[in-house]
C-alpha positions as CSV (number, residue, x, y, z in Angstrom):
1,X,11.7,10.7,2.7
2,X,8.2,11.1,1.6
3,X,5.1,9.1,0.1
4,X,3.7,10.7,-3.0
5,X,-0.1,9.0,-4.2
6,X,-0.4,7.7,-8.0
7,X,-3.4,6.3,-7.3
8,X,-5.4,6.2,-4.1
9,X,-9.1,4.6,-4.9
10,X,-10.8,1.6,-4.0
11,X,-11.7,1.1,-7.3
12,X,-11.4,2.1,-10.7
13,X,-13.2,4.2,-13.6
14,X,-12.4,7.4,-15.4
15,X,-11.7,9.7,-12.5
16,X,-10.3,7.4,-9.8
17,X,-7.2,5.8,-10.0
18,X,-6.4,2.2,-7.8
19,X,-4.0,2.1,-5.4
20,X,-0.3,2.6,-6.0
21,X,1.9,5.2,-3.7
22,X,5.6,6.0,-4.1
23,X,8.1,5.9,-1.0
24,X,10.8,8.0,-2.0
25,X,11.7,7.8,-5.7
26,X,12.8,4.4,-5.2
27,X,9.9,1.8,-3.8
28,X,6.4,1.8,-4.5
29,X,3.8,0.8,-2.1
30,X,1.8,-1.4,-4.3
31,X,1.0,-1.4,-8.1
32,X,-2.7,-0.7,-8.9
33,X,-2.0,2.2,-11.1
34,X,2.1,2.1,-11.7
35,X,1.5,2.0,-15.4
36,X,0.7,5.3,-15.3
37,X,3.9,6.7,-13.6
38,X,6.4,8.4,-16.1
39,X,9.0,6.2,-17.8
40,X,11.9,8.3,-16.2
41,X,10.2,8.3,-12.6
42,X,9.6,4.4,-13.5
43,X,13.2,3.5,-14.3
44,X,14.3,5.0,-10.9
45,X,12.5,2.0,-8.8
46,X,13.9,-0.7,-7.8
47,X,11.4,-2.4,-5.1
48,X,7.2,-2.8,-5.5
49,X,6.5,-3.3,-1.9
50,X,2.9,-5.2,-1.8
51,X,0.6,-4.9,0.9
52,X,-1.1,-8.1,-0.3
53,X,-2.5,-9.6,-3.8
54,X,-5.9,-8.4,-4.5
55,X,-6.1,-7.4,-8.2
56,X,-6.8,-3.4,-7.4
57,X,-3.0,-3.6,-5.6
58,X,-1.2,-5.6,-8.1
59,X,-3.4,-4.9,-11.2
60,X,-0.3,-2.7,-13.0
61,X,2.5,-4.6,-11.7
62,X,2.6,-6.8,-15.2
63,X,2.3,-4.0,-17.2
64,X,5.4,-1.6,-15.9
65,X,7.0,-4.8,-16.3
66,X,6.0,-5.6,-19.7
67,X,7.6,-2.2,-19.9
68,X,10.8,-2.3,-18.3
69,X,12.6,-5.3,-20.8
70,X,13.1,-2.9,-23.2
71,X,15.1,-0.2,-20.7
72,X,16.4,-1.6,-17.8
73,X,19.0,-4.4,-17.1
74,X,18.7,-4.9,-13.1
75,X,15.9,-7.1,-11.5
76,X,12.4,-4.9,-10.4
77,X,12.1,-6.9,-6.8
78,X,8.8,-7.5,-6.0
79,X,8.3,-7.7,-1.7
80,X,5.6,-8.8,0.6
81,X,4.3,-11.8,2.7
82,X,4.9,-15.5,1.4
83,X,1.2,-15.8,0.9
84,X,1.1,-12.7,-0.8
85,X,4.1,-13.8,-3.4
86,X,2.7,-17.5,-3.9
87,X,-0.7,-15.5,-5.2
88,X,1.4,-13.6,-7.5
89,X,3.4,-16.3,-8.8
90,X,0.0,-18.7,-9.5
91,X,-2.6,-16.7,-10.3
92,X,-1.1,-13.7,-12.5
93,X,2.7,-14.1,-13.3
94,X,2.0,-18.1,-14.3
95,X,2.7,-17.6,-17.8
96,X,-1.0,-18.0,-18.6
97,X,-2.6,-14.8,-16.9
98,X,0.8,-13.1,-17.9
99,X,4.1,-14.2,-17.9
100,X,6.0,-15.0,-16.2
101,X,9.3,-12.1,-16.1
102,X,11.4,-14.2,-13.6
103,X,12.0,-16.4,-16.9
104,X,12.4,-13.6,-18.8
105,X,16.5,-12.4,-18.9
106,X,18.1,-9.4,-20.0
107,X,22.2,-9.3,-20.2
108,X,22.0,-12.5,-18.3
109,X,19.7,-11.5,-15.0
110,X,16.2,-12.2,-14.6
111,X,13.8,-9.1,-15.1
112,X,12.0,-9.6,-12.2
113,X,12.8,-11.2,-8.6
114,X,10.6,-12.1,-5.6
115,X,11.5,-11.4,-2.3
116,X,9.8,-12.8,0.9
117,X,9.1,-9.7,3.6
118,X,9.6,-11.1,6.7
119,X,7.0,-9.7,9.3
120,X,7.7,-7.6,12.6
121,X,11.4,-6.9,11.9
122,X,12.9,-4.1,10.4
123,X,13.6,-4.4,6.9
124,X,15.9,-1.5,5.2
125,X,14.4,-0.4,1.8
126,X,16.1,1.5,-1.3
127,X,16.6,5.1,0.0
128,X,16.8,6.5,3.3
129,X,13.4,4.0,4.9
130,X,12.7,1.8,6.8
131,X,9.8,-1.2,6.5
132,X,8.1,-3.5,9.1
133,X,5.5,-5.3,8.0
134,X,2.3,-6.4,10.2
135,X,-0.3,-9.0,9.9
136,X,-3.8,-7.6,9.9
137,X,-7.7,-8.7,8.9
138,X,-7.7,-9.1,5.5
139,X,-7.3,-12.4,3.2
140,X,-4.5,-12.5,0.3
141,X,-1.7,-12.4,2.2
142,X,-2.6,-9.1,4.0
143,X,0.0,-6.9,5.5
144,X,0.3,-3.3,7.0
145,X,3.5,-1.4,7.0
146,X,5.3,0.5,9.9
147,X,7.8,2.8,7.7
148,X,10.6,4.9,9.5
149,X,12.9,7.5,8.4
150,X,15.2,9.9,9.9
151,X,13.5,9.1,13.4
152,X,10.2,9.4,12.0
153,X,7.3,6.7,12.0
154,X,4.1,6.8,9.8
155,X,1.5,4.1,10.2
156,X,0.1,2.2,7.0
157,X,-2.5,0.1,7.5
158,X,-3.1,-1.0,3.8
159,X,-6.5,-3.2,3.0
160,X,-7.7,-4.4,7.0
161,X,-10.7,-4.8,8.7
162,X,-10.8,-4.1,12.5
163,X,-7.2,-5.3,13.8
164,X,-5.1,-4.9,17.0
165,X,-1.1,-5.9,16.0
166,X,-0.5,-3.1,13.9
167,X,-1.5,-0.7,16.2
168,X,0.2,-1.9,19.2
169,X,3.4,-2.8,17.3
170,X,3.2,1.1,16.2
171,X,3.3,2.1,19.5
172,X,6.3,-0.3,21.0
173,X,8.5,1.0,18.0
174,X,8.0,4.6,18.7
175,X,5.5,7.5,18.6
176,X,3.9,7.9,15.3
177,X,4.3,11.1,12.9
178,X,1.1,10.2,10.8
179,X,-1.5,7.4,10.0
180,X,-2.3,6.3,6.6
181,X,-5.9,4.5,6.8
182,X,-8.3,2.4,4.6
183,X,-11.8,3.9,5.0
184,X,-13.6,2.4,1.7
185,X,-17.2,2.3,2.9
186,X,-19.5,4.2,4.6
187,X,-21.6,3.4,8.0
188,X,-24.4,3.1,6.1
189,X,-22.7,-0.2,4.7
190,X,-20.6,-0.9,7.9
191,X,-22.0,-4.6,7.3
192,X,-20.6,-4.7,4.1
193,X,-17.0,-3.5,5.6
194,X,-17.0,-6.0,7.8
195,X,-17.6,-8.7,5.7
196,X,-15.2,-8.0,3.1
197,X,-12.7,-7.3,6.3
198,X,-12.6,-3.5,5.4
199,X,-13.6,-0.3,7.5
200,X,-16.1,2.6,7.5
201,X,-15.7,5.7,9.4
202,X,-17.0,4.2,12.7
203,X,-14.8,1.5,12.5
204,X,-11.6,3.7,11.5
205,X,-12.4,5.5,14.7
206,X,-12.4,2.9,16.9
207,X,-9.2,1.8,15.2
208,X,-7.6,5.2,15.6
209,X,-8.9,4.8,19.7
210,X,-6.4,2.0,19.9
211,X,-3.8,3.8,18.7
212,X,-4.3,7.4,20.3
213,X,-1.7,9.4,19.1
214,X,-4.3,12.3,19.7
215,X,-2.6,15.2,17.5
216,X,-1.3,13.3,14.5
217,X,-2.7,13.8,11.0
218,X,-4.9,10.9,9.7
219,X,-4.6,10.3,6.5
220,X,-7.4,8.4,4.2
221,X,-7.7,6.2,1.5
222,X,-9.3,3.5,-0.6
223,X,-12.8,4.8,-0.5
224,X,-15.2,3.2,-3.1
225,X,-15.8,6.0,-5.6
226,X,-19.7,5.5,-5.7
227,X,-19.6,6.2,-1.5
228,X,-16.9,9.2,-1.6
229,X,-19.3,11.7,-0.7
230,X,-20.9,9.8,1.6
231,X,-17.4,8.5,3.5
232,X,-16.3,12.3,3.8
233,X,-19.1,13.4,5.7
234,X,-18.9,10.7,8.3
235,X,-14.8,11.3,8.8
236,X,-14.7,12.6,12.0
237,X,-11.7,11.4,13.9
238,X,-12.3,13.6,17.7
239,X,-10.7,16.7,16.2
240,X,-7.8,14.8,14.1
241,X,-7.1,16.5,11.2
242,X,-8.0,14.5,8.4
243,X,-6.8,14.7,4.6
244,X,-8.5,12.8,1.8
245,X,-5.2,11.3,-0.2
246,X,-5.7,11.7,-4.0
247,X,-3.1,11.6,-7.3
248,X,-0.2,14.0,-6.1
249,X,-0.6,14.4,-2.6
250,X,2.5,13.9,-0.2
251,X,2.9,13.1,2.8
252,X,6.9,14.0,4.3
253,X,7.9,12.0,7.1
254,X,9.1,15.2,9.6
């Protein structure tokens, strides 16, 4: 099992792409830049798994649907928190925004089905992972992901501000291979991180502190392009190796 990035930006413009990270062939981990996944790797997914329902997470989820009538027969499930779903469902699949593909049929079955993600239980996902979703401090429905796979646990903390359940869930389920971690603003705005509920470098750290976990690679995302530079000179995890996650980079859960 593995997580390959599409798209690992907290924003978007000609050289960054939003967020949107396969697990395995078969799930993605949201949809911010799915459009621009290949038809053939496309047609191979079965779940979007959505961390929560701000637009640079779900922004592509209408259009790879838009796609899909025309070649596929099954449903595309769509996964995450009630809250998260109900956004989805109102606001952007409503028929108005976009419409809605749970009304739209092929062969008889609907193109697209929503599925509730129920939170600190183990939910089995297309492939050989597993998913167990996590509150955390961020509005829209906001969840981070514990995934497991042959033994193996990896840490995704999605969109959060400083939280504590993830981290100590983590740990009661096992020790953790690797940490995937929002950093989308630097110190400098630290004030701005925390009132959008995000994190900046010192905040990340003190979030990895909870954690420990002391030789583990930490791996970052969702920096805000315009702070990039900025953000990597401040990532300094006490001696963690760090990796900046951009379009192609994989992570293997061994």
């Amino acid at each position: 099992m593995f997580i390959e990035v599409v798209g690992s930006s907290g924003s978007k413009n000609i050289d960054n792409r939003l967020v949107c990270m396969k697990l395995g062939d078969r799930v993605l981990i949201d949809a911010g830049s799915a459009a621009l996944i290949p038809d053939d790797e496309l047609d191979l997914v079965d779940v979007v798994l959505l961390t929560h329902a701000h637009l640079d997470h779900i922004l592509d989820l209408g259009f790879i649907l838009d796609s899909m009538v025309s070649r596929r027969t099954r449903p595309l499930v769509v996964t995450g928190s009630e809250a998260c779903l109900n956004i989805v469902k109102e606001h952007y699949m409503n028929g108005l925004l976009w419409p809605d593909f749970t009304k739209i049929r092929v062969e008889g079955s609907p193109i697209l089905e929503y599925r509730i993600l129920a939170d600190e239980i183990w939910t089995t996902l297309p492939g050989n992972a597993e998913c167990m979703a996590v509150p955390v401090n961020h509005p829209a429905g906001a969840r981070g992901f514990l995934f497991r796979s042959e033994g193996n646990l990896v840490v995704y903390s999605g969109d959060t501000g400083p939280t504590d359940k993830l981290w100590r869930t983590a740990l009661e389920q096992g020790d953790p291979v690797a940490v995937v971690i929002e950093v989308s603003f630097p110190d400098s705005k630290r004030d701005i991180a925390m009132a959008s509920d995000h994190l900046c470098p010192s905040l990340a750290a003190d979030e990895l502190l909870k954690l420990g976990c002391e030789d583990i690679p930490v791996y970052v995302f969702h920096m805000k392009p315009w702070f990039a530079e900025e953000i990597k000179a401040e990532l300094n995890f006490s001696g963690k190796q760090v990796i900046l996650l951009k379009p192609g980079s994989r992570i293997e859960f061994i």
